[in-house]
C-alpha positions, 0 to 999 in steps of 0.5 A: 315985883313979885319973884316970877315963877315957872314950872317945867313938866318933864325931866327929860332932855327938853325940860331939863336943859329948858329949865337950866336956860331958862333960870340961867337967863333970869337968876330971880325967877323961881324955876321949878321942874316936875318929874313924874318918876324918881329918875331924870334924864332916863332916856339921855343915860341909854341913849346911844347904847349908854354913850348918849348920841348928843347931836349930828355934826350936821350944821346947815339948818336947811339941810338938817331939816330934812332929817325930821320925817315930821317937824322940818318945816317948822324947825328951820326958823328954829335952827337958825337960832340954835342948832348942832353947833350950840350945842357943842358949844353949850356943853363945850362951855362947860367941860365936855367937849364931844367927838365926832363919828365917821357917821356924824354922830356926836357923843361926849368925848368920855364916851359915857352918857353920865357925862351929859347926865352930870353936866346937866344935873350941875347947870341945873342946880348952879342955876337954882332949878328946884327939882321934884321928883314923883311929882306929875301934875294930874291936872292944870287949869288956867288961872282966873288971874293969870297964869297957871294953877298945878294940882301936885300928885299926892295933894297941893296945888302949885301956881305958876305964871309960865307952864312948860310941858316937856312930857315926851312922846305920847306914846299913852294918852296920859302924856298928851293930857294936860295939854288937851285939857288947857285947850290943844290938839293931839295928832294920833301917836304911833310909834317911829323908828322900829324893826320889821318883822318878816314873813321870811323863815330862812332869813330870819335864820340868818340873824347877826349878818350885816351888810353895809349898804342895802336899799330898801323900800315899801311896795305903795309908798314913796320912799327909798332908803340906802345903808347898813343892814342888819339882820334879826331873829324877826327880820330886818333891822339897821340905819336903813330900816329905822329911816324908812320907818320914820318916814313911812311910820304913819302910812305903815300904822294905817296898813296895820304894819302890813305891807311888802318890803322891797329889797335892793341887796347890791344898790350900785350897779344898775339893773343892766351890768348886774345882769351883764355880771351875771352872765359873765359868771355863765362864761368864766366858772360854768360848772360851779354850782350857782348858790356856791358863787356869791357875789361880793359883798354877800356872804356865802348864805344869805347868797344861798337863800336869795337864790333859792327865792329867786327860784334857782334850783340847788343843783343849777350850775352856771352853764344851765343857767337860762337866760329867763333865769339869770334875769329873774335872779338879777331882779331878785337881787335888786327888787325882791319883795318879803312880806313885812309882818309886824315890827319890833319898837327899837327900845333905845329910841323910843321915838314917837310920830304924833303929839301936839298939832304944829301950827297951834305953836309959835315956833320962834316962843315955843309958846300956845297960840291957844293958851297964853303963858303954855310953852312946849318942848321935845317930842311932845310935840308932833316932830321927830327925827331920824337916828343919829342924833337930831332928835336930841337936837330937836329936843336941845333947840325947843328947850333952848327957845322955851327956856329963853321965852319964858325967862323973857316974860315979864322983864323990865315990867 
């Protein structure tokens, strides 16, 4: 029998980590991955601020599937054959063991990114992948025989009778083409995980401040979302903003990124003993200045500026405070709204919503149920996750279930 041959489109975590399964599994398959660019592995060496966020200590797979704003559905059967704990145990295996954070956050334990580079970069040429690189296939088209014919940016052609596209987010047509050209359908990509813009001048000078747990959500759809917040020059930013993006990113794309943030700045007392708080502060400090008395843990500006919004004069002290007042602030407080104006991509992430249409793929083979021999991986794919990791997994689990597929084809034949 005729040495098996498989190409990999796509350098990036899924491909990457694809191929090494898959010539690990099968040493006399010829296993060749194509990479557009002179560079593999972009976007695993900035990841995580250059420390690569390889996975999340989150090791029940239904509980981890309710990280994927898209995708969860399908990714449960998935999990349970390679999840969070494979993967520790995958780059354990060889030499790197990873850390947890009080967030659940992974990374190596050397806390460098070109750890996780090297280690695959190693896996992959102990394993005999041939790597390619500026080599992107501009076309492909299913063979009359079988399989596959590539045709080779530059001239030639490559046949293969297994084809793995790894290509990532489709956040340009181009990515998504070859797959529609051997038959598939692309779910309109717009971008996840991102910043909002704000309507809000006297906020947005307030950019470097933090807080460590706000609640935000969008007025019109069904969501909320508690964590740290940040501040920026344009709006807001931090972990609770980048999930509610993920979640909200088609309906925000349909809006035109236009639409009304609702911001709850002090999330654990409830609408009633905020108000009762404040009222407290009438009776206990009843000349101070009310934009002088901030409530813990708002710093003394921002304080200021959610006063003023909330219509408290600059001059009130506690005791003119009326009682239509102190509501209207207790509101604002826990409900205000700021225009949400455009939004800012988070360039670490790169993160799409959008890409090949779930149900025309065996999730179990990661294979085409359109054209037999296709596989697929990563985001491509019309999944993604929140930050923190899980989209690494996904891109680990799919390459994983790829990898094995393909290297199970055609043995003992």
């Amino acid at each position: 029998m005729s040495r098996p041959r498989v190409v990999i489109v796509g350098g990036g975590a899924a491909g990457f980590f694809a191929a090494i399964v898959c010539a690990e599994a099968r040493p006399d398959a010829s296993v060749v991955l194509l990479e557009k660019s002179a560079q593999v592995l972009a976007k695993v060496r900035i990841s995580g601020g250059g420390r690569c966020n390889v996975t999340h200590a989150c090791f029940e797979p239904r509980e981890l599937t309710a990280r994927y704003p898209r995708g969860g559905q399908a990714l449960l059967g998935c999990f349970h054959a390679f999840q969070p704990r494979d993967t520790v145990a995958w780059f354990a295996a060889r030499g790197v063991p990873l850390k947890t954070e009080d967030d659940g956050r992974m990374f190596p334990a050397t806390n460098t990114s070109e750890t996780i580079v090297e280690c695959l970069r190693r896996s992959a040429q102990e394993a005999g992948v041939e790597l390619r690189l500026n080599q992107a296939p501009p076309a492909a088209t299913r063979a009359p025989g079988g399989g596959f014919d590539l045709a080779l940016a530059g001239g030639g052609a490559r046949h293969c009778e297994r084809l793995l596209l790894a290509t990532g987010g489709c956040r340009a047509a181009a990515a998504g083409e070859l797959a529609v050209a051997l038959g598939h359908t692309l779910e309109p990509p717009v971008p996840s995980l991102f910043t909002f813009h704000l309507g809000v001048p006297w906020l947005r000078a307030l950019s470097g401040i933090t807080l460590p747990a706000v609640e935000v959500s969008l007025a019109g759809f069904p969501r909320r979302e508690t964590g740290p917040l940040l501040i920026t020059h344009s709006g807001v930013s931090g972990p609770a903003v980048l999930r509610l993006s993920a979640w909200s990113a088609r309906w925000l794309a349909e809006h035109g990124y236009q639409a009304m943030l609702r911001l709850n700045w002090l999330p654990g007392p409830a609408a009633g003993a905020l108000d009762r708080e404040l009222d407290a502060r009438r009776k206990s400090q009843p000349a101070r200045l009310v934009v002088n008395s901030p409530l813990a843990p708002l710093p003394a500006r921002l304080w200021e500026g959610l006063v003023l919004a909330a219509g408290v004069p600059r001059d009130t002290r506690w005791a003119n405070l009326s009682s239509a007042a102190r509501h209207e602030l207790a509101r604002y407080l826990q409900a205000g709204e700021m225009p949400v104006t455009g939004k800012t991509l988070n360039q670490e992430e790169f993160v799409t919503c959008g890409g090949v249409r779930l149900s025309e793929v065996n999730f179990k083979t990661m294979e085409s149920r359109i054209c037999p021999g296709l596989h697929f991986a990563g985001e491509l794919l019309d999944l993604d996750g929140l930050t923190g990791g899980f989209n690494f997994q996904a891109a680990w689990t799919t390459g994983w279930l790829a990898g094995r597929a393909m290297a199970a084809h055609g043995q003992g034949g």
